[in-house]
Residue frames relative to the residue before (quaternion, step in Angstrom):
aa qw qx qy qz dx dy dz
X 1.0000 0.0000 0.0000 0.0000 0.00 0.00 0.00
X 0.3795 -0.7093 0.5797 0.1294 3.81 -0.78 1.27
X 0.4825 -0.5902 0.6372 0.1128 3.55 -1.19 0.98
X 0.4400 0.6879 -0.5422 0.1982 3.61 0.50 -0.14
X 0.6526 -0.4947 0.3959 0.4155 3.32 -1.14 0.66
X 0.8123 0.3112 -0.3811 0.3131 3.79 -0.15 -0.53
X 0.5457 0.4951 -0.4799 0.4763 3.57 0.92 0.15
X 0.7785 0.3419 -0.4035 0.3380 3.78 0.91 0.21
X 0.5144 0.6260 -0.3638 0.4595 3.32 1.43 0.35
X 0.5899 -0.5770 0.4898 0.2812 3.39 -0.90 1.03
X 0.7127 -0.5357 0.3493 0.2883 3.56 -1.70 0.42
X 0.6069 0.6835 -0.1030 0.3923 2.80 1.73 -0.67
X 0.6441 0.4303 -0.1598 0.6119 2.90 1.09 -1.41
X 0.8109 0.3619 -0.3626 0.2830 3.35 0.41 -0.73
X 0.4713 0.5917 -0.3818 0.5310 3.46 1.83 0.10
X 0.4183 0.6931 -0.4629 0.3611 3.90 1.10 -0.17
X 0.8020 0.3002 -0.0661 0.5122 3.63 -0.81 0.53
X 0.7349 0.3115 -0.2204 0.5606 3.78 0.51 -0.48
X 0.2568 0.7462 -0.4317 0.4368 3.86 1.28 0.88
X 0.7119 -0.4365 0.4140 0.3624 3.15 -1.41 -0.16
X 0.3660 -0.7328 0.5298 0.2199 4.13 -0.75 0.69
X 0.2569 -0.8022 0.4318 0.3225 3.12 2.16 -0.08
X 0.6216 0.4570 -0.4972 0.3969 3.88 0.51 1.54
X 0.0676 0.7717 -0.4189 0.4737 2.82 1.36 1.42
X 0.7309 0.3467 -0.2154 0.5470 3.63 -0.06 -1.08
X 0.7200 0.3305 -0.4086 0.4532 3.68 0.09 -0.88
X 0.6727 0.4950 -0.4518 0.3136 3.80 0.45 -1.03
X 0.7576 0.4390 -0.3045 0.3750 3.24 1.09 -0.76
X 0.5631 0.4027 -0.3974 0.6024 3.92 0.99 0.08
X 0.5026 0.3370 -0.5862 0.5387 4.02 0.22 0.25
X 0.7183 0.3151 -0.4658 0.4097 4.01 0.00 -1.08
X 0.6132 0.4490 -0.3993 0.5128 4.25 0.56 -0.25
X 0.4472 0.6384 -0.4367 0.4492 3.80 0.85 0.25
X 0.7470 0.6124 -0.0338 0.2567 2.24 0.29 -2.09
X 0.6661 0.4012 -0.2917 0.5569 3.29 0.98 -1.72
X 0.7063 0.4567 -0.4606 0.2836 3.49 -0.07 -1.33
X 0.6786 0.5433 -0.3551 0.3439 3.67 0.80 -1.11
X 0.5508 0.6590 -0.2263 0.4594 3.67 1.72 -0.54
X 0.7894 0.3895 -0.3346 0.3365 3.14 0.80 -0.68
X 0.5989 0.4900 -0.4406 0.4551 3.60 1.40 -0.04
X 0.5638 0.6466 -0.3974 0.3256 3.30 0.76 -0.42
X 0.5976 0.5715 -0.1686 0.5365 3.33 1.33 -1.59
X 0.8345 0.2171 -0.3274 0.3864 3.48 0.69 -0.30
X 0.3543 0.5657 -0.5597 0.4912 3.80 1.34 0.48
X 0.4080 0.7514 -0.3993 0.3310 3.43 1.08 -0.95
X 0.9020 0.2056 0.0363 0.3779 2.76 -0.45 -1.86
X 0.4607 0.5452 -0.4207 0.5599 3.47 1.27 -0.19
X 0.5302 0.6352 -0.4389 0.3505 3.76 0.76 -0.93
X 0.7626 0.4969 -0.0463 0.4115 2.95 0.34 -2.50
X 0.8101 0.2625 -0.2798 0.4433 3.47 0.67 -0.61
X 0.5551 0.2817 -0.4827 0.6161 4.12 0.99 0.95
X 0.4292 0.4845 -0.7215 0.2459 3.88 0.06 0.47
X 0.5641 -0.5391 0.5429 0.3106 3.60 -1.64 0.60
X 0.7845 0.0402 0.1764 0.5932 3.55 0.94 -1.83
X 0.3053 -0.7715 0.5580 -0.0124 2.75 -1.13 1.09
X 0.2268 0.7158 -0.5292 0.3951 3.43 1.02 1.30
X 0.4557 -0.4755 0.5086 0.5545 3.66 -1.29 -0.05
X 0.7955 0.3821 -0.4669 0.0565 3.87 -0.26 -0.35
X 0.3072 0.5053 -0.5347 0.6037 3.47 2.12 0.52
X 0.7510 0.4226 -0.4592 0.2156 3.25 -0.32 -0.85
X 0.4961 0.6212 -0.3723 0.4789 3.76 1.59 -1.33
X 0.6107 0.6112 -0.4108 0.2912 4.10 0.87 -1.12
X 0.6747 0.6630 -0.0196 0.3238 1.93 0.53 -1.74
X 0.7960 0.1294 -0.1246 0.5780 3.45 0.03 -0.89
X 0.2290 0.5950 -0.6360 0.4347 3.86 0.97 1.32
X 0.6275 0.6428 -0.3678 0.2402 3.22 0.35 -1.08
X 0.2627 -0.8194 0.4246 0.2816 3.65 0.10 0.52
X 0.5872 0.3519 -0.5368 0.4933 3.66 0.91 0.28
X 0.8053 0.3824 -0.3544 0.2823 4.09 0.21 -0.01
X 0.2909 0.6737 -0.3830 0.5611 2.71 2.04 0.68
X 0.6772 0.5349 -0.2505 0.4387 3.66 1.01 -1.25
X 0.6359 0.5078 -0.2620 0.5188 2.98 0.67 -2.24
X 0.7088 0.4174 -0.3923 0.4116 3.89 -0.16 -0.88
X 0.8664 0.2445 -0.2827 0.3310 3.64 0.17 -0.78
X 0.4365 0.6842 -0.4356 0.3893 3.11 1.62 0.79
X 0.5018 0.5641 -0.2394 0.6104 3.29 1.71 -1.63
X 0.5073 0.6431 -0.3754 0.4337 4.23 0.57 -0.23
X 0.8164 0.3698 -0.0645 0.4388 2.61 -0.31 -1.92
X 0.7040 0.4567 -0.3655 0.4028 4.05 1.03 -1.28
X 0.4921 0.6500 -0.4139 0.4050 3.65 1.22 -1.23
X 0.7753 0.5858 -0.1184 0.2043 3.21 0.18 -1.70
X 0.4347 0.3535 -0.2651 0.7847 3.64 2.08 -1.30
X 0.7020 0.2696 -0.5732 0.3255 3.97 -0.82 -0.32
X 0.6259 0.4906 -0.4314 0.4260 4.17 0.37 -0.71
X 0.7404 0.3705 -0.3258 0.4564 3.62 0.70 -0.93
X 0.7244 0.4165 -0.4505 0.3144 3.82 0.59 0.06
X 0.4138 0.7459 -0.2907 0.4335 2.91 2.10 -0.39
X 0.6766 0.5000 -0.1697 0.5132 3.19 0.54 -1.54
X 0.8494 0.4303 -0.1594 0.2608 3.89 0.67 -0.28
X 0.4422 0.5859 -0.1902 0.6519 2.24 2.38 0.07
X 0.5317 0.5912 -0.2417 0.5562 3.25 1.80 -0.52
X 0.8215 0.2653 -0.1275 0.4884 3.24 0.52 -0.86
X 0.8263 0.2743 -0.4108 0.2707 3.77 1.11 0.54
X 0.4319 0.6594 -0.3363 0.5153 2.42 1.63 1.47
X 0.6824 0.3422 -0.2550 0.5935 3.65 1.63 -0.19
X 0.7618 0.4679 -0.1584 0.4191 3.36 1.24 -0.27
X 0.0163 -0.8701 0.4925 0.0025 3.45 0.11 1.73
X 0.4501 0.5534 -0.5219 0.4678 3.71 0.94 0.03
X 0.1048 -0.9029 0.3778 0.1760 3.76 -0.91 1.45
X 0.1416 0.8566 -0.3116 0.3862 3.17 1.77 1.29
X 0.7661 0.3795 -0.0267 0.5180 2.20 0.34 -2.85
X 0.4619 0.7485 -0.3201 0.3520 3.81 1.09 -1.00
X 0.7104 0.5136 -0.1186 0.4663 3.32 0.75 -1.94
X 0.8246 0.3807 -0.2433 0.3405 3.22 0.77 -1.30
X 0.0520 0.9417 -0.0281 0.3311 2.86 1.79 -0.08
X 0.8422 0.1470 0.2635 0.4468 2.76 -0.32 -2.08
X 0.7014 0.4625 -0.2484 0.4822 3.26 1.61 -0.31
X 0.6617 0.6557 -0.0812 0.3544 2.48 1.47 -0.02
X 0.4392 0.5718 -0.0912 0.6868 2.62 2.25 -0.81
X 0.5675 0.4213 -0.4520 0.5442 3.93 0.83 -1.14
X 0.7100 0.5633 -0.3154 0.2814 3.66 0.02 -1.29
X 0.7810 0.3776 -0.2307 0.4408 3.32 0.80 -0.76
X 0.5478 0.6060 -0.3327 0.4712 3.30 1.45 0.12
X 0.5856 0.3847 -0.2292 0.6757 3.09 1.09 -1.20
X 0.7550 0.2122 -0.4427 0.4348 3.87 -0.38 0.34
X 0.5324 0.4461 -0.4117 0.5899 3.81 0.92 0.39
X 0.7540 0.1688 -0.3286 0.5431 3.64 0.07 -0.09
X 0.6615 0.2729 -0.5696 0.4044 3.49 -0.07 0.18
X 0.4788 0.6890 -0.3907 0.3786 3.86 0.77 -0.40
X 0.7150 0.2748 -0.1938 0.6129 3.65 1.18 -1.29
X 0.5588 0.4880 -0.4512 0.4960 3.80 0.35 -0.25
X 0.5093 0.6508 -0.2670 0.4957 3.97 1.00 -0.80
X 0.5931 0.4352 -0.2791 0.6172 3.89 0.71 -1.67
X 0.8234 0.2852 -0.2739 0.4071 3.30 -0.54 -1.74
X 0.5015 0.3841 -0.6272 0.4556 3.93 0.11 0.52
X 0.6955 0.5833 -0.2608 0.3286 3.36 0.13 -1.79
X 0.7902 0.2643 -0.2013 0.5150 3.65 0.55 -0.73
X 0.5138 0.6567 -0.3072 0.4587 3.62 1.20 0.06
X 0.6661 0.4058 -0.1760 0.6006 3.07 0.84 -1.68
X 0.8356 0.3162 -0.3139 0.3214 4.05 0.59 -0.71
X 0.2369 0.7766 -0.3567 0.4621 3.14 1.67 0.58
């Protein structure tokens, strides 16, 4: 029998610290935001896509002049984008026990979101504004 500290600490103590960081609840009501705020969008969406006449850039350049499908679009962006990245992070602190590879990870994932949505929020100005 080994003397190692954790075989003399109580269940308790050794359950100290490995608890909740209590940012749970919020991460999970931003991802329930999120969805609900997704699902109109997703369907102006598709209502969009399915009455366009043409599907060329210069309907599409019109088209997304408009300054409400300019909005609606870089709202449906910006929401898609926070639901995949909280998704994706829940994914990954739950399959990933190495707290390095974990860390590195997760920063990684922020980054590439945040350079995907500002990239598409970027287009839909650019082709708006040159509309």
């Amino acid at each position: 029998m080994s003397n190692s500290p954790q075989r003399i600490l109580s269940p308790l103590a050794r359950a100290r610290g490995a608890g909740s960081a209590h940012h749970g609840a919020g991460h999970w009501l931003h991802q329930r935001i999120t969805a609900l705020a997704n699902i109109p969008l997703m369907l102006w969406l598709v209502w969009s896509v399915v009455h366009m006449q043409d599907w060329n850039y210069a309907a599409v350049s019109l088209w997304l002049a408009q300054p409400i499908n300019a909005i609606l679009m870089i709202l449906a962006v910006l929401s898609t984008f926070y639901h995949a990245a909280l998704g994706a992070q829940v994914v990954v602190e739950d399959y990933i026990h190495h707290p390095g590879f974990k860390m590195v990870k997760l920063i990684g994932l922020r980054l590439f979101f945040i350079a995907a949505a500002v990239a598409s929020v970027f287009s839909i100005l650019k082709v708006a504004f040159a509309g």
